[in-house]
C-alpha positions as CSV (number, residue, x, y, z in Angstrom):
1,X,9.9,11.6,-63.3
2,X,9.4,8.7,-60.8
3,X,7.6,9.8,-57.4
4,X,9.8,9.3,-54.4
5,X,7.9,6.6,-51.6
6,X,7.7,7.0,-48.3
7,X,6.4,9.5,-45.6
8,X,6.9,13.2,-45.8
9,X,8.6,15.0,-42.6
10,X,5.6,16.7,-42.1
11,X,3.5,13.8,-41.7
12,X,6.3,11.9,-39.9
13,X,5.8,15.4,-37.8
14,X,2.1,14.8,-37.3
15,X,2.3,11.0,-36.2
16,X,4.8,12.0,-33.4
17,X,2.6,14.4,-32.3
18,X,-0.5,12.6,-32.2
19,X,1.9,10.0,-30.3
20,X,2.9,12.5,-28.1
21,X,-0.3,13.4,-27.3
22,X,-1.6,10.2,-26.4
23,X,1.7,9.5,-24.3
24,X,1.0,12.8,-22.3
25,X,-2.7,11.6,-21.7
26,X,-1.9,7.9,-20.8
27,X,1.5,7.9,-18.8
28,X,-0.5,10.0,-15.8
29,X,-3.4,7.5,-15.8
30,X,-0.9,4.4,-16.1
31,X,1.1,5.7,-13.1
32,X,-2.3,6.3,-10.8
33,X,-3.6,2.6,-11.4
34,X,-0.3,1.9,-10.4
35,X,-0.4,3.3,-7.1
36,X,-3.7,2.4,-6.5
37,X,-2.8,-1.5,-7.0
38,X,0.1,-0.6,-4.3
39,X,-2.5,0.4,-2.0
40,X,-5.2,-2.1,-2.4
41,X,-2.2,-5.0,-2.2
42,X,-1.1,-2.6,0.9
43,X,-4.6,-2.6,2.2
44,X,-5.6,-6.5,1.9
45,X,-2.1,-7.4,3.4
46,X,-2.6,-5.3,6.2
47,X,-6.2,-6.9,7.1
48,X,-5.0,-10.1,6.4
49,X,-2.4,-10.1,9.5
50,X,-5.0,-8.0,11.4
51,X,-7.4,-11.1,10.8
52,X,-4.5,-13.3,11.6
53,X,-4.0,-11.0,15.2
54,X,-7.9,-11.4,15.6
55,X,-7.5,-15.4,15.3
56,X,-4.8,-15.6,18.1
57,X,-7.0,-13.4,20.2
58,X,-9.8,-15.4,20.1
59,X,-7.5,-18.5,21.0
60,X,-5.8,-16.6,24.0
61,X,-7.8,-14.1,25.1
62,X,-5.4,-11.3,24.0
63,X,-3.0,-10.1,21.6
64,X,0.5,-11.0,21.5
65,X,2.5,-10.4,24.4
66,X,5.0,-8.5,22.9
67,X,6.3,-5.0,22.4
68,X,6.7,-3.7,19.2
69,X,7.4,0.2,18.5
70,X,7.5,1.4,14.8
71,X,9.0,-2.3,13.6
72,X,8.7,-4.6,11.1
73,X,5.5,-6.8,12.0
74,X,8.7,-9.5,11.8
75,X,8.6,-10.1,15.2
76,X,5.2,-11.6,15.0
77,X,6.4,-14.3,13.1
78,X,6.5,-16.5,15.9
79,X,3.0,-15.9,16.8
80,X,0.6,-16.3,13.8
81,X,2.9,-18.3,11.2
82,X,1.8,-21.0,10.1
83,X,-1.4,-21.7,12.8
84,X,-2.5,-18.0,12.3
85,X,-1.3,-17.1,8.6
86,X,0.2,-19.3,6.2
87,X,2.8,-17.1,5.0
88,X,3.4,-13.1,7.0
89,X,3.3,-10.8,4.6
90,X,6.3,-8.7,5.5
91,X,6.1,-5.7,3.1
92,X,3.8,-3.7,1.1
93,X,2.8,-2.8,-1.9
94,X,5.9,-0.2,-2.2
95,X,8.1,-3.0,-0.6
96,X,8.5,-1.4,2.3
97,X,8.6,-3.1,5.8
98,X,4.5,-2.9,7.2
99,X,5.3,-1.9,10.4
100,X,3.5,-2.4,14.1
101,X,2.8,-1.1,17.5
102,X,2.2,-3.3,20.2
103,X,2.2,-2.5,23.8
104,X,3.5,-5.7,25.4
105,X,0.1,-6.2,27.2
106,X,-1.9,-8.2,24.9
107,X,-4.4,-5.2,24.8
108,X,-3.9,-3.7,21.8
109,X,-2.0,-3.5,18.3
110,X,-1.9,-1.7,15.3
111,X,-0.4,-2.2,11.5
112,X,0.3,0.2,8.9
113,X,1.9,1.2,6.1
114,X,3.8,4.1,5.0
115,X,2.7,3.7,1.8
116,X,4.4,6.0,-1.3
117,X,5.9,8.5,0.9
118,X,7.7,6.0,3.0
119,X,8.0,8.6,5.7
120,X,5.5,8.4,8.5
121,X,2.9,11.0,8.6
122,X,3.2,13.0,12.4
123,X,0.2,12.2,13.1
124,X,-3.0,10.0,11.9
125,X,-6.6,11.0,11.8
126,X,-9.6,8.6,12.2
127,X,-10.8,8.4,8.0
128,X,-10.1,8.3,4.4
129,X,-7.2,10.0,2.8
130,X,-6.4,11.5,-0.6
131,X,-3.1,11.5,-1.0
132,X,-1.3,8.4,-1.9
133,X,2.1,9.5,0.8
134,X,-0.5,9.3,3.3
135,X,-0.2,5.9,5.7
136,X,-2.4,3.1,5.5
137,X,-3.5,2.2,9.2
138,X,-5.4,-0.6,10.5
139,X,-5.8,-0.8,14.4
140,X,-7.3,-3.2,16.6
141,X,-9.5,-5.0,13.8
142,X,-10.9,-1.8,11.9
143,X,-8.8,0.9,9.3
144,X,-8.2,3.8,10.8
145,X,-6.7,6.1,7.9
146,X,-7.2,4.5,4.9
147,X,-6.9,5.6,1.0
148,X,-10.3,6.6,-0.5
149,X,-11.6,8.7,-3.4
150,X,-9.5,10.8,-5.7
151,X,-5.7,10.3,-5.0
152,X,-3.4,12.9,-5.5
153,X,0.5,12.7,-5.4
């Protein structure tokens, strides 16, 4: 009698398993590095036009004169490319507009992002934040909500 070759089902059962298992450990792990390059692209893009704001400030004495209300930081193209900033980055890491808020008087601005959520939260609150939905925001040279520890979401 010849012996068949070839895997039994129950061992082709076993590899899929063990496959499975590995899947259901890795996916979740693969998806949070993900999200975590998202927001440290979001992050150094953010500072990087806040440095750019800091530059023209120091060469004018203030801040664009220009007002800006939850839009695209697009409008400040004018101002900091190419002297400023080679190239503005216009979205972040979830391609999503990075928004601004200036108040026309040259006093003031501030950048953020609305990150995986891509809802604005109601309100910020100075410090770090778990949860990836959570905005990134960067106001007047400093983060003021910014991703840190543990992320959840």
């Amino acid at each position: 009698m010849r012996r068949q070759r070839g895997f039994t089902l129950i061992e082709l059962l076993i590899v899929v398993a063990i496959i499975g298992i590995i899947a259901a450990i890795a996916i979740p792990n693969l998806l949070n590095a993900i999200n975590r390059g998202r927001q440290r692209r979001s992050m150094a893009d953010i500072r990087s036009i806040g440095t750019a704001l800091e530059a023209y400030s120091i060469d004018f004495n203030f801040y664009p004169k220009v007002t800006i209300t939850d839009a695209a930081v697009t409008g400040l193209q004018t101002y900091l490319e190419p002297t400023y900033i080679k190239k503005l980055p216009t979205n972040d890491g979830w391609n999503q507009a990075i928004l601004a808020l200036l108040d026309g008087t040259g006093t003031t601005y501030t950048l953020y992002s609305t990150a995986k959520g891509g809802q604005k939260d109601g309100t910020w609150t100075q410090g770090p934040k778990t949860d990836f939905a959570n905005d990134i925001v960067f106001s007047n040279g400093q983060f003021y909500q910014w991703p840190e520890g543990q992320q959840i979401n």
